[in-house]
C-alpha positions as a LaTeX table, in Angstrom:
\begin{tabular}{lrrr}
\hline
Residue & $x$ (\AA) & $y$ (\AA) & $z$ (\AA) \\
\hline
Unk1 & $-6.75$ & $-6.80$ & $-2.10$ \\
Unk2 & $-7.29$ & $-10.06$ & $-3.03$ \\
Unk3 & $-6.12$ & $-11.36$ & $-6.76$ \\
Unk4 & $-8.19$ & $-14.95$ & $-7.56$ \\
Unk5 & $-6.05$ & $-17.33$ & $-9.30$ \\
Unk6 & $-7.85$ & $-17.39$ & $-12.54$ \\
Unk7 & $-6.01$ & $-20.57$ & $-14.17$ \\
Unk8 & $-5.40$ & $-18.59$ & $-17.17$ \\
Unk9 & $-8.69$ & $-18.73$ & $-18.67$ \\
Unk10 & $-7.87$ & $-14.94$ & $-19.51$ \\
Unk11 & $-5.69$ & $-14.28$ & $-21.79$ \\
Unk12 & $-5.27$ & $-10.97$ & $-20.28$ \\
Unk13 & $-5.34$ & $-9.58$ & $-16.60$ \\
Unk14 & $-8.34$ & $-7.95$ & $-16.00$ \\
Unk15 & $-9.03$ & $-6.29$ & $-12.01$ \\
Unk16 & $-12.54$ & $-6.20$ & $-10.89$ \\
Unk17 & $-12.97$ & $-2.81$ & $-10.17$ \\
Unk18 & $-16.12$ & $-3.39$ & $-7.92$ \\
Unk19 & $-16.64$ & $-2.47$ & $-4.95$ \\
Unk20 & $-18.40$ & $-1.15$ & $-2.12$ \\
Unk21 & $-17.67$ & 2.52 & $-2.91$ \\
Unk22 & $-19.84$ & 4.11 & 0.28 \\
Unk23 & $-17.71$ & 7.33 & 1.65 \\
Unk24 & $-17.08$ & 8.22 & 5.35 \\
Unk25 & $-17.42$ & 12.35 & 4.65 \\
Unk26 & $-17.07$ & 14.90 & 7.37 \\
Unk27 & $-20.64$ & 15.88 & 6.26 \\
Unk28 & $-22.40$ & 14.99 & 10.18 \\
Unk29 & $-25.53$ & 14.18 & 8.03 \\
Unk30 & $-24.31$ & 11.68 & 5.83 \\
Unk31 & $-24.77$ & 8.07 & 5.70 \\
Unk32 & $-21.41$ & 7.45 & 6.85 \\
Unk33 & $-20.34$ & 10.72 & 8.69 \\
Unk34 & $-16.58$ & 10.97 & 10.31 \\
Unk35 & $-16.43$ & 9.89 & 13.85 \\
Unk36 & $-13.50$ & 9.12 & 15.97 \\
Unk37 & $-13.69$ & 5.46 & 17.09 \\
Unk38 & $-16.73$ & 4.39 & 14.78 \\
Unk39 & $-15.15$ & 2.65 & 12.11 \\
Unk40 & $-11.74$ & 0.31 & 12.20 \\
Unk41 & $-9.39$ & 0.10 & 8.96 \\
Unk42 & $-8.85$ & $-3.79$ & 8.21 \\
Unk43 & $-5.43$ & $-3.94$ & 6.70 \\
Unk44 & $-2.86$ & $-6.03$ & 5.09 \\
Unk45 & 0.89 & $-5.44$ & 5.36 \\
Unk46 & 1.37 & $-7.47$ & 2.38 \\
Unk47 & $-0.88$ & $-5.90$ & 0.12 \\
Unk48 & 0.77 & $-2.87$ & $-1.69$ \\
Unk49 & $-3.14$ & $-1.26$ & $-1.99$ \\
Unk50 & $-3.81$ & $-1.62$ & 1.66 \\
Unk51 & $-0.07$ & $-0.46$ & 2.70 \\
Unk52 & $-1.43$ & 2.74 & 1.16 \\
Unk53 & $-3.41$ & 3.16 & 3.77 \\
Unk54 & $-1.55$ & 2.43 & 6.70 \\
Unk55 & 1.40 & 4.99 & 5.50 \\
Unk56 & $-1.37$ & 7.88 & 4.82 \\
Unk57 & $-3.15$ & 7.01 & 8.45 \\
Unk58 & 0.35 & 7.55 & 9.76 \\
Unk59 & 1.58 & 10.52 & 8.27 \\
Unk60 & $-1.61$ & 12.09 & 8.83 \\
Unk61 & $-2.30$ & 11.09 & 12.33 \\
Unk62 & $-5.12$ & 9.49 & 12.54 \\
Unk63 & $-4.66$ & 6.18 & 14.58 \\
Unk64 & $-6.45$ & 7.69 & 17.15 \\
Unk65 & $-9.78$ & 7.97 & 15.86 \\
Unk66 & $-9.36$ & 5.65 & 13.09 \\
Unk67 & $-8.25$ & 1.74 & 14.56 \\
Unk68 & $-6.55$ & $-0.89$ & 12.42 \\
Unk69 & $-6.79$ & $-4.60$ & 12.30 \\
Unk70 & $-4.02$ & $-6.07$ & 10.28 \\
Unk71 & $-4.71$ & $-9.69$ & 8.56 \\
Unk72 & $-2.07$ & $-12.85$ & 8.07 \\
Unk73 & $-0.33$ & $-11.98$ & 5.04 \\
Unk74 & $-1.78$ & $-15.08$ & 3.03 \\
Unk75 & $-5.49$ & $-16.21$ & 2.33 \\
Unk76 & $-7.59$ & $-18.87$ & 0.77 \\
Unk77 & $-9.92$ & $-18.32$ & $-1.68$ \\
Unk78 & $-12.46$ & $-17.60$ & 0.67 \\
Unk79 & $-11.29$ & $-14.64$ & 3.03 \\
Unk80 & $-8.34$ & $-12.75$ & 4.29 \\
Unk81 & $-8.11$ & $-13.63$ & 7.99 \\
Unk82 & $-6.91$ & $-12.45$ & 11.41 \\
Unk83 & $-4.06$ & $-15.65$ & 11.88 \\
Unk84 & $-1.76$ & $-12.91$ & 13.63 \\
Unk85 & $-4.29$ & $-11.87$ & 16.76 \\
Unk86 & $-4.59$ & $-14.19$ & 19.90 \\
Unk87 & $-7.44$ & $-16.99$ & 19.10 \\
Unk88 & $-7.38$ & $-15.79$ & 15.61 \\
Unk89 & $-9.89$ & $-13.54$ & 16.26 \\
Unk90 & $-9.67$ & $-9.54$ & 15.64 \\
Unk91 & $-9.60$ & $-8.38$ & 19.15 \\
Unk92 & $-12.44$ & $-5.23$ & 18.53 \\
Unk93 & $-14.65$ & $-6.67$ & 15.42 \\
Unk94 & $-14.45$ & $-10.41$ & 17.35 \\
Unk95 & $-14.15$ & $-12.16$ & 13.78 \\
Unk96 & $-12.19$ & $-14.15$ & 12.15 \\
Unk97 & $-12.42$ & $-13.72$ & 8.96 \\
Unk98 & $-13.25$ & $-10.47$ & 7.25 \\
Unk99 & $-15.91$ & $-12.25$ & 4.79 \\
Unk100 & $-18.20$ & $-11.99$ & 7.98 \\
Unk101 & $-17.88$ & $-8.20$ & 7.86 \\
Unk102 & $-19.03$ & $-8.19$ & 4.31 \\
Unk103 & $-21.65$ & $-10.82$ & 4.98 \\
Unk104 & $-23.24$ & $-8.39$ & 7.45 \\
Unk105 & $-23.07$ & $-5.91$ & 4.73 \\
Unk106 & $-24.30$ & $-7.92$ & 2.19 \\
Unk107 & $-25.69$ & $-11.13$ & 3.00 \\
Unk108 & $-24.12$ & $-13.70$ & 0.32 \\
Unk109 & $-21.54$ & $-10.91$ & $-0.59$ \\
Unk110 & $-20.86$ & $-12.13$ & $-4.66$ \\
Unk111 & $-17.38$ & $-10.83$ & $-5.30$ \\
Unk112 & $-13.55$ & $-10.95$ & $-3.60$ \\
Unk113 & $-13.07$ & $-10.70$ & 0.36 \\
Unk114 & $-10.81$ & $-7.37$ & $-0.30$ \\
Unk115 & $-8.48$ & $-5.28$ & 1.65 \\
Unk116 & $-8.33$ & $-2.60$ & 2.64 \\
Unk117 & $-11.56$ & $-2.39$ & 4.22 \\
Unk118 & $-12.82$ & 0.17 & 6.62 \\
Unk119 & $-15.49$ & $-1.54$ & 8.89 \\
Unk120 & $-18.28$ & $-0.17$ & 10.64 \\
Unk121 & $-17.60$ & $-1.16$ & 14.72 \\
Unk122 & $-20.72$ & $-0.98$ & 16.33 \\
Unk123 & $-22.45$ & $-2.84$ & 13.51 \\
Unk124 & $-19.69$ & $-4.96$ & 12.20 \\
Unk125 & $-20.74$ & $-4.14$ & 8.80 \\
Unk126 & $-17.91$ & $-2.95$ & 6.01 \\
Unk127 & $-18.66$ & 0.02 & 5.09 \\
Unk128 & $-16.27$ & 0.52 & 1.73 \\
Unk129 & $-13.62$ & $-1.41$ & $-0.18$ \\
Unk130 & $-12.59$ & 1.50 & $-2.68$ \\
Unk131 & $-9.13$ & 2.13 & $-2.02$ \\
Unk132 & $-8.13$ & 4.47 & $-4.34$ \\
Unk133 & $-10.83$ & 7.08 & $-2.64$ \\
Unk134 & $-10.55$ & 5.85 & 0.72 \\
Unk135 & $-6.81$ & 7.53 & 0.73 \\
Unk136 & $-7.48$ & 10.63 & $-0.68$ \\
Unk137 & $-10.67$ & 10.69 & 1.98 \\
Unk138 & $-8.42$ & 10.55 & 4.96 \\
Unk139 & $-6.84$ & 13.69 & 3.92 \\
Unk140 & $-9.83$ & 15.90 & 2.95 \\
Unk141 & $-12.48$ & 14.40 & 5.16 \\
Unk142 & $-10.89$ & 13.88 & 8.27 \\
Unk143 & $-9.21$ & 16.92 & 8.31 \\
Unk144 & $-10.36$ & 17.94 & 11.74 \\
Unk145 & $-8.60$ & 14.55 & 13.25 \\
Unk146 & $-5.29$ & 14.86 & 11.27 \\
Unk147 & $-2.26$ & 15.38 & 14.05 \\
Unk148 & $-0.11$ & 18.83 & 13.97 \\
Unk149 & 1.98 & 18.94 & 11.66 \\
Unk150 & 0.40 & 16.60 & 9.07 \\
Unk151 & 1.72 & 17.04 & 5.35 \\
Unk152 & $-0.59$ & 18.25 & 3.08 \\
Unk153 & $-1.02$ & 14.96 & 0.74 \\
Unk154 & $-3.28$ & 16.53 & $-1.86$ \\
Unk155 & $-2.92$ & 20.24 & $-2.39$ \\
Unk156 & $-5.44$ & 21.90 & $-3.79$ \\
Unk157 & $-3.47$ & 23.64 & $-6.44$ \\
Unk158 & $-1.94$ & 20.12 & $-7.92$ \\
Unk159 & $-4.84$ & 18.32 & $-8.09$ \\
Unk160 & $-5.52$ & 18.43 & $-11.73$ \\
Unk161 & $-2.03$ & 17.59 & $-12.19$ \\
Unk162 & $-1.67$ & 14.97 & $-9.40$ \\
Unk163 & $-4.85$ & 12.77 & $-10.90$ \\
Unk164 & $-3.47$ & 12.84 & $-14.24$ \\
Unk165 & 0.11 & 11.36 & $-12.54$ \\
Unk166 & $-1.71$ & 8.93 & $-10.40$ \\
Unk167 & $-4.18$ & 7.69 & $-13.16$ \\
Unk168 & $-1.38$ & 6.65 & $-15.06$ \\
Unk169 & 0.53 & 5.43 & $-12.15$ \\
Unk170 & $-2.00$ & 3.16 & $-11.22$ \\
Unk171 & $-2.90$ & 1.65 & $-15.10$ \\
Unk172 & 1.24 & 1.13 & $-15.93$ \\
Unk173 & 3.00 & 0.72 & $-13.08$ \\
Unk174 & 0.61 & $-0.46$ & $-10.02$ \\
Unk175 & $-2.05$ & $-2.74$ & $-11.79$ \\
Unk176 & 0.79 & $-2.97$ & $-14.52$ \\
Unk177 & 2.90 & $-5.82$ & $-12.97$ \\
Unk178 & 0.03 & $-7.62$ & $-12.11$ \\
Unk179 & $-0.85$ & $-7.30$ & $-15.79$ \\
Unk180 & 2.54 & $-9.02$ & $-16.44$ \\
Unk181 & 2.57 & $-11.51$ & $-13.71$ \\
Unk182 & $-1.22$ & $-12.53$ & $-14.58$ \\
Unk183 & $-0.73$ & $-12.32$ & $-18.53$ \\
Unk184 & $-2.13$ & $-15.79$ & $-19.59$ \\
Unk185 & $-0.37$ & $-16.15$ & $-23.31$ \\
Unk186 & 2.95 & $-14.56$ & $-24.44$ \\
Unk187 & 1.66 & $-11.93$ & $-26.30$ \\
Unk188 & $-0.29$ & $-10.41$ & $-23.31$ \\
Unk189 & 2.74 & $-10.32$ & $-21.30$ \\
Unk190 & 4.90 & $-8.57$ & $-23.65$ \\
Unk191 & 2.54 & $-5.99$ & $-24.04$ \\
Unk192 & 2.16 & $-5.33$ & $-20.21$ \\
Unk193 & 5.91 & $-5.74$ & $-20.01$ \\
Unk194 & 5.98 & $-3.08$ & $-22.43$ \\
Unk195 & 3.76 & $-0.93$ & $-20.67$ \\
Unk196 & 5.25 & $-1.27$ & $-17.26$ \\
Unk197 & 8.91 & $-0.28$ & $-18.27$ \\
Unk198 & 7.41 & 2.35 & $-20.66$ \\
Unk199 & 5.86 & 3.51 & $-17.29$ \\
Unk200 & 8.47 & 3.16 & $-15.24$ \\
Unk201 & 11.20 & 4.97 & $-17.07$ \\
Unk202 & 8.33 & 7.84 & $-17.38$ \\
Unk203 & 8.47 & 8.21 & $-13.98$ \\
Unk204 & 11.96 & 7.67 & $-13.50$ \\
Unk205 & 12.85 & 10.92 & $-16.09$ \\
Unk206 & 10.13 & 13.12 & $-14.16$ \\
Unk207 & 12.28 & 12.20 & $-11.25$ \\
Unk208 & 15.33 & 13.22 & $-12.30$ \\
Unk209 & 14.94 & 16.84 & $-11.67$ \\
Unk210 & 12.66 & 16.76 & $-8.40$ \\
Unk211 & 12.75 & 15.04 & $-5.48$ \\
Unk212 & 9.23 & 14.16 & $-5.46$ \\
Unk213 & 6.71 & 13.50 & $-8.32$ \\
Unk214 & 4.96 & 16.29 & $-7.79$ \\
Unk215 & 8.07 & 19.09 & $-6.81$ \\
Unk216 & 9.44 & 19.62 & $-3.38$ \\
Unk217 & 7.43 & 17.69 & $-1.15$ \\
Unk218 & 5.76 & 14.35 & $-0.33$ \\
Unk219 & 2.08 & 13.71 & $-2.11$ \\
Unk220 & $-0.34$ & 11.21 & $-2.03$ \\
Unk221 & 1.13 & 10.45 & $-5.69$ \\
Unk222 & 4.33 & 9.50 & $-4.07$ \\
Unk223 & 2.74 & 6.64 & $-1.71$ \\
Unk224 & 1.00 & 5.09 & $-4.36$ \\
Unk225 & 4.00 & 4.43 & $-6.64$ \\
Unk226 & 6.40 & 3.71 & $-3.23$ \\
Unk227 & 4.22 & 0.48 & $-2.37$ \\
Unk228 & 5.18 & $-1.23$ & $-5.80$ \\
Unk229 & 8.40 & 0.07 & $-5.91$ \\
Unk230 & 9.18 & $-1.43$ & $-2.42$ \\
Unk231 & 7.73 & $-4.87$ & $-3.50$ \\
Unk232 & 9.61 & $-4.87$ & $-7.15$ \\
Unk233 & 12.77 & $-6.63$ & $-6.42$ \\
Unk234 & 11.37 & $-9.20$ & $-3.67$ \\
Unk235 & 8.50 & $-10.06$ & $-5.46$ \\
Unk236 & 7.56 & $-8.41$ & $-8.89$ \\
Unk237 & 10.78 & $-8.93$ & $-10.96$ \\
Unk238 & 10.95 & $-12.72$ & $-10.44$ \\
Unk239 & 7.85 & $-13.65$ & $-9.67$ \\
Unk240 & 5.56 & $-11.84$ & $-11.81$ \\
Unk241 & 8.43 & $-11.76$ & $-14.85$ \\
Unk242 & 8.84 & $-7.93$ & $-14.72$ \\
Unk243 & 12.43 & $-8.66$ & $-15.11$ \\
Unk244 & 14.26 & $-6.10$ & $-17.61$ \\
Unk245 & 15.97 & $-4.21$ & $-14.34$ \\
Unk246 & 15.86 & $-4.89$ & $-11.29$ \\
Unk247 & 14.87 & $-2.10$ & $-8.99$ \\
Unk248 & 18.45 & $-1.64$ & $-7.82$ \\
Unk249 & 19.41 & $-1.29$ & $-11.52$ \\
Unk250 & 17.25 & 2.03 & $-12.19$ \\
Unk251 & 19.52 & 4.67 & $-10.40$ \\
Unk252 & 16.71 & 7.17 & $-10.11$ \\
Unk253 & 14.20 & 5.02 & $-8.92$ \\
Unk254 & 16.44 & 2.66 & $-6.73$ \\
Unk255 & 17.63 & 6.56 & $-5.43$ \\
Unk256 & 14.19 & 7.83 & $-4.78$ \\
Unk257 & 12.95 & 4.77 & $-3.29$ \\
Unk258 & 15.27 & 4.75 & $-0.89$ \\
Unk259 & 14.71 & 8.35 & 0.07 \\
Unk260 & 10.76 & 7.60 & 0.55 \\
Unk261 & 11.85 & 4.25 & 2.71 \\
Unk262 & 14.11 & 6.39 & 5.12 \\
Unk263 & 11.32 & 8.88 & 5.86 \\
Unk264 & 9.04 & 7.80 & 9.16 \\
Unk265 & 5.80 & 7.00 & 7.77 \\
Unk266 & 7.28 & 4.95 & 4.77 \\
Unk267 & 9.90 & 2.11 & 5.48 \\
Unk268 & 8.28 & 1.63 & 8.94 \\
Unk269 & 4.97 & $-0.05$ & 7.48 \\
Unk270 & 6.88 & $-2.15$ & 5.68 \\
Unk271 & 7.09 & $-6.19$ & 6.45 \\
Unk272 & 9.35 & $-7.64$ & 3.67 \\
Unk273 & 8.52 & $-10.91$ & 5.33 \\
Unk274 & 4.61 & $-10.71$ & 4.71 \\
Unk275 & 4.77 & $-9.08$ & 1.71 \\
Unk276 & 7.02 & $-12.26$ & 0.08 \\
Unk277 & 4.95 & $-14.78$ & 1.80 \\
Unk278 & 2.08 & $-13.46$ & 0.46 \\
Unk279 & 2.81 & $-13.42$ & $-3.19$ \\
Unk280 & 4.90 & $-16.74$ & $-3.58$ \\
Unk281 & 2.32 & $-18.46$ & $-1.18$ \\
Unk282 & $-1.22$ & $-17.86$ & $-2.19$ \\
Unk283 & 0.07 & $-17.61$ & $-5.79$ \\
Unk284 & $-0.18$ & $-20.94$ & $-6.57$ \\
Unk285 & $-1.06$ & $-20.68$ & $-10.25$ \\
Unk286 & 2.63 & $-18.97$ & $-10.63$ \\
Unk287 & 4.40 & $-20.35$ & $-7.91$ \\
Unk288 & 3.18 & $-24.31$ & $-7.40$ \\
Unk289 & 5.71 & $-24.93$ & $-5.01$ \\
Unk290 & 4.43 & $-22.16$ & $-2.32$ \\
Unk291 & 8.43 & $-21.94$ & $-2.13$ \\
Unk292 & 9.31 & $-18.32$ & $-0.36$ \\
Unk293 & 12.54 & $-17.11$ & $-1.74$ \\
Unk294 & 15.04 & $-16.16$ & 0.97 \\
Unk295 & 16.58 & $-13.17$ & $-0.97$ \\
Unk296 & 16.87 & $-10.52$ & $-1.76$ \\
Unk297 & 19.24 & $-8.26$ & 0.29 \\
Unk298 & 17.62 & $-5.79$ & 2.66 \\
Unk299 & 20.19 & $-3.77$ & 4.04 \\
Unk300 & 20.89 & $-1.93$ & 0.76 \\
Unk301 & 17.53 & 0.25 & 1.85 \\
Unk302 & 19.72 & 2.11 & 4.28 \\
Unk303 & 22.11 & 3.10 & 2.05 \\
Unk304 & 22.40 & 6.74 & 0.95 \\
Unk305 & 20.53 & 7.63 & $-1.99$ \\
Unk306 & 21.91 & 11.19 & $-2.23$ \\
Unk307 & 19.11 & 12.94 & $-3.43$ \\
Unk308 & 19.02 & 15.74 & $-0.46$ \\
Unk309 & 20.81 & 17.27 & $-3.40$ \\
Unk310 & 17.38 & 18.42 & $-5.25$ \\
Unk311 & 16.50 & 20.03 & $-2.00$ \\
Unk312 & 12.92 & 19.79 & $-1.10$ \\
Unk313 & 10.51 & 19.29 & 2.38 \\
Unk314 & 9.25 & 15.79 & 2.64 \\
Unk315 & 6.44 & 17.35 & 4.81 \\
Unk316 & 6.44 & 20.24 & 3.30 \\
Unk317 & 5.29 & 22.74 & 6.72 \\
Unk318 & 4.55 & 19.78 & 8.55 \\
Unk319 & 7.13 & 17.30 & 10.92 \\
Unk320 & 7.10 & 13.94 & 10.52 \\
Unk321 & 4.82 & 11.69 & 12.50 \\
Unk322 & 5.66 & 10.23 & 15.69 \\
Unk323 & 6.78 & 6.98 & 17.76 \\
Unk324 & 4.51 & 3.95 & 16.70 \\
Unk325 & 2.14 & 1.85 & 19.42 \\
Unk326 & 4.09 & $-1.16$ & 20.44 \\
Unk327 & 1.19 & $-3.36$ & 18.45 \\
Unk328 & 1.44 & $-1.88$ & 15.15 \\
Unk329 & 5.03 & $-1.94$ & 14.99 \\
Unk330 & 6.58 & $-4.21$ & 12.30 \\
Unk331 & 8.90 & $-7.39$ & 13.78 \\
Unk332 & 12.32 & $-6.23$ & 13.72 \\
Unk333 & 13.04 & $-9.78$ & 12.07 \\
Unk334 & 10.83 & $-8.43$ & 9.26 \\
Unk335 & 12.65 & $-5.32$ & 7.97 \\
Unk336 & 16.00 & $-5.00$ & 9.17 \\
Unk337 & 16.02 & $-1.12$ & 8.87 \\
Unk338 & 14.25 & $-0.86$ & 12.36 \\
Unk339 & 15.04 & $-0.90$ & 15.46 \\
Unk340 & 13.02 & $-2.83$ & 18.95 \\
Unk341 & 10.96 & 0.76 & 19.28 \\
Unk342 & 9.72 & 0.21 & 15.62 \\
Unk343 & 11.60 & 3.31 & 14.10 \\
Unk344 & 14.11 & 3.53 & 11.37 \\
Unk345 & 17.79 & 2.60 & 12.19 \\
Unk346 & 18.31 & 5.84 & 9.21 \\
Unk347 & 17.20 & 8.88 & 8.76 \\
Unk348 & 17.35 & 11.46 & 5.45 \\
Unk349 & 19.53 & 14.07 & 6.21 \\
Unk350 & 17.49 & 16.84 & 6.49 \\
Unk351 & 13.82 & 14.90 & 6.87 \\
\hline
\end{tabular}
């Protein structure tokens, strides 16, 4: 996703919350029907919305049918680009800058350049922006595609539940720090700072008992709230002023992180290198200096977090996925938790 630097015109941090909300359905006679090979996921690794993606396309299997382009981790204010391909060009959509996939969509396209995007191949036209369904489709609609062994990421018989967690998820904790970090007068930060811890120790009591949010196994709930919790002490305590604990200071969160981070699918997307050059560079309203701070620690993810002791499946029936293609694989200079093959130094005991 893209967040404009808005100069603090706004008092308070509003997201706009439109996009191109087409759906790829396994319906054959839809618009946008599923089809291995038709349509590439553009992703960030630094963007905590589009990391969603590229954990739930790995547990479930699906980089087979479904591509991914990944971006540089910064941007102007026109367009994400592909800096991190040879020739700076997206080796299957040949562009290179995503704007030109929404400009095919919509000629003159009027709001942000926005990942994650799924893109159309043939026609180089995006075909949505709406992250929050574009998850949740991966695991109903492309069902047929999903690997053996795939977790079940939104049972049917949590759902009610699971929407209610993940609505609030995403207003307090998710959008929440970029509430605080965008807040343009004191009083509109200490309200979202408010919010956000309110949230987070929420979350951190439902935790106490369980392994996972929703009971014994892994959820789509669970990778929504692990992509700000992985980003909180590199990049949302200092530089967006959510600063009342550090990560590492909430036991049960700092715990449960660490589980979700040890489990293939999780800490193996994640670039702590792009993810802080992201925020302290293209911030510039916050951060003036484009200064990247060299801290924090990393190793502390492989520590044990203990929490085997609740018992649970990650994958529930499933296994976890398998060995990651050489070109997705995160630099080994980027997370120090993996190894030259792109998998975890650590595993849970028992994942």
């Amino acid at each position: 996703m893209t967040e404009k630097n808005k100069g603090y015109v706004e008092a308070s941090y509003e997201r706009d919350t439109r996009y191109l909300n087409d759906r790829i359905t396994a319906d054959a006679a839809g618009d946008w029907p599923v089809e291995p090979g038709r349509y590439r996921l553009v992703a960030a690794r630094a963007c905590p919305w589009a990391n969603r993606t590229i954990i739930v396309r790995r547990l479930l299997g699906l980089e087979d049918v479904l591509s991914m382009g990944l971006t540089g981790p910064t941007h102007d204010s026109d367009s994400w680009t592909f800096d991190l391909d040879p020739g700076q060009v997206d080796p299957v959509l040949r562009i290179a800058k995503l704007k030109d996939a929404y400009e095919k969509r919509q000629p003159g396209y009027p709001r942000g350049i926005t990942v994650p995007a799924v893109v159309e191949v043939e026609s180089g036209k995006v075909v949505t922006n709406d992250f929050a369904p574009m998850t949740l489709d991966f695991s109903l609609q492309w069902t047929q595609h999903h690997r053996d062994g795939a977790p079940d990421l939104y049972p049917e018989h949590l759902r009610a539940e699971m929407d209610e967690v993940m609505r609030r998820i995403y207003t307090e904790i998710n959008n929440g720090v970029y509430r605080c970090g965008f807040a343009g007068e004191q009083s509109s930060y200490d309200k979202a700072y408010d919010r956000l811890f309110t949230a987070l120790d929420w979350v951190s009591e439902r935790l106490e008992g369980q392994r996972y949010l929703m009971g014994e196994t892994i959820t789509e709930a669970d990778v929504r709230l692990f992509t700000t919790l992985v980003r909180f002490d590199p990049v949302y305590h200092g530089h967006f002023k959510c600063n009342r604990s550090k990560l590492t200071e909430m036991p049960v969160l700092w715990a449960y992180a660490r589980d979700l981070f040890q489990t293939p699918g999780f800490g193996d997307t994640v670039d702590f290198e792009q993810i802080k050059q992201h925020y302290y560079v293209v911030h510039r309203d916050i951060n003036p200096t484009g200064i990247v701070p060299k801290g924090p620690e990393l190793l502390d993810w492989g520590t044990a977090h203990g929490r085997e002791s609740l018992g649970g499946r990650p994958y529930g029936d499933g296994t976890a996925p398998g060995a990651i293609a050489e070109v997705e694989r995160v630099p080994v200079a980027h997370n120090p938790m993996l190894g030259d093959d792109g998998q975890l130094l650590v595993r849970t005991p028992g994942a």
